[in-house]
N, C-alpha and C positions, 0 to 999 in steps of 0.2 A: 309315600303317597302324599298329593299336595291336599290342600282344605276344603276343593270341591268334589274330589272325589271321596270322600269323607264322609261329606255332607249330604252326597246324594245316596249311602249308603244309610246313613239314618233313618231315612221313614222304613228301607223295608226290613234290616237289621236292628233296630233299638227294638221293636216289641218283641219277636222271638227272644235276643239275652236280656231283656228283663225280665220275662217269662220264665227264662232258666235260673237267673239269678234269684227271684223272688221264691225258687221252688227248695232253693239252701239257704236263701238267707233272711230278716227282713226287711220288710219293701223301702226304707232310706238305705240301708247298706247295699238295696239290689240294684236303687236306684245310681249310686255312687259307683260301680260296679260297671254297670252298662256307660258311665258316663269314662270311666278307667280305660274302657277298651278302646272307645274313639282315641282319646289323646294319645295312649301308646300305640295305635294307629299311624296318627301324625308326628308322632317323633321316631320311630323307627324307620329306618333305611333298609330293611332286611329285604321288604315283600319283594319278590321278584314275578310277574305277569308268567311267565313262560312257566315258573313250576308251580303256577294253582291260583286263584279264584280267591278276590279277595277278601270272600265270603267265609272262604275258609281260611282265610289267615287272623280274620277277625276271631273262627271260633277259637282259632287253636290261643289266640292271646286272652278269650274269655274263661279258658278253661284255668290257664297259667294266673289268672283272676282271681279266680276260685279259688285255688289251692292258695296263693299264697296267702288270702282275708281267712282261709280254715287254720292257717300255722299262726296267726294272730294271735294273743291271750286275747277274753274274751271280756270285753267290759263292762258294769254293769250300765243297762239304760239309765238316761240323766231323770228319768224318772220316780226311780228307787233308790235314790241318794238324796239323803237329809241331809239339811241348811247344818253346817260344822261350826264347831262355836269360835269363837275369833280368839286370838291372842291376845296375850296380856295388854291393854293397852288402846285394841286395833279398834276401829269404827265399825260396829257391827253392819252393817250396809256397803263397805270397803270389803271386809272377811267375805260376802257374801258372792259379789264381782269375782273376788281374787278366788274361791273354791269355783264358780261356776265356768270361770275359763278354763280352768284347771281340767274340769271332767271336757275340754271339747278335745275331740280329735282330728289328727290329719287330714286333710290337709288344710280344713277349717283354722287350723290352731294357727299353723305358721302365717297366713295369710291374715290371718283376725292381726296377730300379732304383728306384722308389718303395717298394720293399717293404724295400729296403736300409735307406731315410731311414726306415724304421720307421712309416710310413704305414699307414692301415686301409685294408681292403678297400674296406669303403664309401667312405673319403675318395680312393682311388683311381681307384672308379668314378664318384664323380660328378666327379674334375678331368677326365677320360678319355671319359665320358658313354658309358659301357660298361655293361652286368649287369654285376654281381656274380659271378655264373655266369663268365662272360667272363673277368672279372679271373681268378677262379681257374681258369680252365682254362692261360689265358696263363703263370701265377705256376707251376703243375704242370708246363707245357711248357720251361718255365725253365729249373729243377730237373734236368729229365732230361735236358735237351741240355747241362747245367756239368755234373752225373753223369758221362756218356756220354764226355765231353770229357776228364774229370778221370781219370778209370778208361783211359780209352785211353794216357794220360800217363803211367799208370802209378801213379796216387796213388790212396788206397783211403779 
């Protein structure tokens, strides 16, 4: 499927599987979830017109969605994790960065982390084989959960 047909399937498939996803998971994981299905959407070569609706090629990838975020270990939220105390040595405001990266996850992590090594958008989307879009939304969600993280810790 190319990125307009995609695209024009967003407004009337993104709220029904968020709908479903939010009904197993919580609403950033359901959100991530329903953003999971577009992109395997568009990098898959499978869908074929003549055996079915791409309506239903989306479910059957929102399902394979589900299970495989259920086979995950389950992490605690960045919310219930206390500021760790630093190493012998370290800058306690350093220690504090370096644990709160630590609790992000994929695909936030990798992406934060290429942004670290001073990488471009574009050079990260095409090692990633993501939009651009993507990349920044990933890089923005980053940001907010070291924020959120970092402010909860007490550092401003």
């Amino acid at each position: 499927m190319d990125s307009s047909e995609v695209g024009d399937l967003v407004p009337t498939l993104g709220p029904p599987l968020y709908r479903f996803f939010l009904s197993r998971m919580p609403p950033q994981m359901a959100d991530e979830a329903v953003q999971e299905v577009f992109v395997r959407m568009l990098r898959l070569d499978t869908f074929d017109e003549g055996k079915g609706s791409a309506e239903a090629f989306a479910w059957g990838i929102a399902i394979n969605v589900c299970k495989e975020i259920r086979r995950q270990p389950q992490l605690l939220p960045i919310d219930d994790v206390d500021e760790p105390p630093a190493h012998p040595g370290e800058d306690r405001r350093f220690a504090a960065l370096r644990a709160a990266v630590a609790l992000m996850e994929e695909p936030e992590l990798s992406v934060f982390q290429m942004v670290l090594a001073d990488l471009s958008i574009a050079t990260i989307s095409e090692m990633l084989a993501m939009p651009e879009g993507t990349v920044k939304s990933h890089i923005h969600r980053g940001k907010e959960k070291l924020k959120r993280t970092l402010i909860k810790w007490g550092y401003q």
